[in-house]
C-alpha positions as CSV (number, residue, x, y, z in Angstrom):
1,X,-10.9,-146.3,-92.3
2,X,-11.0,-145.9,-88.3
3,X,-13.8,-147.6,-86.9
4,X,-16.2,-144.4,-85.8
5,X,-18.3,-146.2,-82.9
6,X,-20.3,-143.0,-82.4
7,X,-21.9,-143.6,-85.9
8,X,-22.1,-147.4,-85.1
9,X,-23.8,-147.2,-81.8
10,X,-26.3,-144.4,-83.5
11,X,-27.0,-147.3,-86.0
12,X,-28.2,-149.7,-84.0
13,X,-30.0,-147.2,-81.2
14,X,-32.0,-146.1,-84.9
15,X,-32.8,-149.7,-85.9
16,X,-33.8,-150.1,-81.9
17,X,-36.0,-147.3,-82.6
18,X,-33.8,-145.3,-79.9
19,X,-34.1,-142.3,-81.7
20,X,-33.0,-139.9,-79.2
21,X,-30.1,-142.4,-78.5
22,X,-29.3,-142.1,-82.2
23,X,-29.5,-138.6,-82.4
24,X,-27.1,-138.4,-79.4
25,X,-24.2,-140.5,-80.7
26,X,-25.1,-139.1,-83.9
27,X,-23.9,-135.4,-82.7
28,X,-20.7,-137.2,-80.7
29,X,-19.8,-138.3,-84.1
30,X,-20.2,-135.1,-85.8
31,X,-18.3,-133.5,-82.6
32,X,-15.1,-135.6,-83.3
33,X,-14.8,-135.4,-87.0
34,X,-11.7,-134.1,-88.6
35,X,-12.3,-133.8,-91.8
36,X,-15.1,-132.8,-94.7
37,X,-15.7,-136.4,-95.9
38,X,-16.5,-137.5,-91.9
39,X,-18.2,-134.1,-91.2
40,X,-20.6,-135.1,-94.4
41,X,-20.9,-138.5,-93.5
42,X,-21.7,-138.0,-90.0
43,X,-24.2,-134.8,-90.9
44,X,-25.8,-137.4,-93.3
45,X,-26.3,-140.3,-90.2
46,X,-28.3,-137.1,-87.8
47,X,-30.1,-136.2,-90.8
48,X,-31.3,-139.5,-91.2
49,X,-31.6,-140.3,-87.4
50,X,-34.3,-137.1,-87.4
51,X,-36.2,-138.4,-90.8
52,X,-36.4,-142.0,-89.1
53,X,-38.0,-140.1,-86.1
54,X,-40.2,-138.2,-88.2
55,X,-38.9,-134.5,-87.5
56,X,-38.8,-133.8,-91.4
57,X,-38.2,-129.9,-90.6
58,X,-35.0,-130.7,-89.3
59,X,-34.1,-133.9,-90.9
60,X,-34.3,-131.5,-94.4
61,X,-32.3,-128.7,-92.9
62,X,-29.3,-130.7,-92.0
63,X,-29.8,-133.5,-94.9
64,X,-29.9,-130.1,-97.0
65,X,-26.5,-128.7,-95.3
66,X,-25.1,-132.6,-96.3
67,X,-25.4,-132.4,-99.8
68,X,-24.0,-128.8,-99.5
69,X,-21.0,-130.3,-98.1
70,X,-20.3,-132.9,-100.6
71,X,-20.9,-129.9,-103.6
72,X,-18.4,-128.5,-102.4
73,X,-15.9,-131.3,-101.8
């Protein structure tokens, strides 16, 4: 698997407690992926990244559109 530094670097800004950082490199990575199982995965890192920063409304509505994803994979 290529190494995705978007998601990486949104890892350690959300273990920082850089959530805005996260949330950032979290929507690179969802820019740049190319297929359904990086599209979920990174969909799945922003949904987290909001949860983490408390912003449930959103967190559920893209964690929601995640799970979607993977249904239908």
């Amino acid at each position: 698997m290529k190494y995705n530094r978007p998601q990486a670097t949104a890892s350690w800004g959300m273990m920082a407690k850089d959530w805005e950082k996260g949330i950032e490199e979290c929507k690179a990575g969802l820019e740049r992926a190319n297929d359904p199982l990086n599209v979920t995965a990174a969909s799945g890192f922003l949904g987290y990244a909001y949860l983490e920063k408390r912003d449930l409304p959103r967190a559920i509505e893209i964690l929601e559109d995640a799970v979607r994803r993977t249904r239908q994979a």
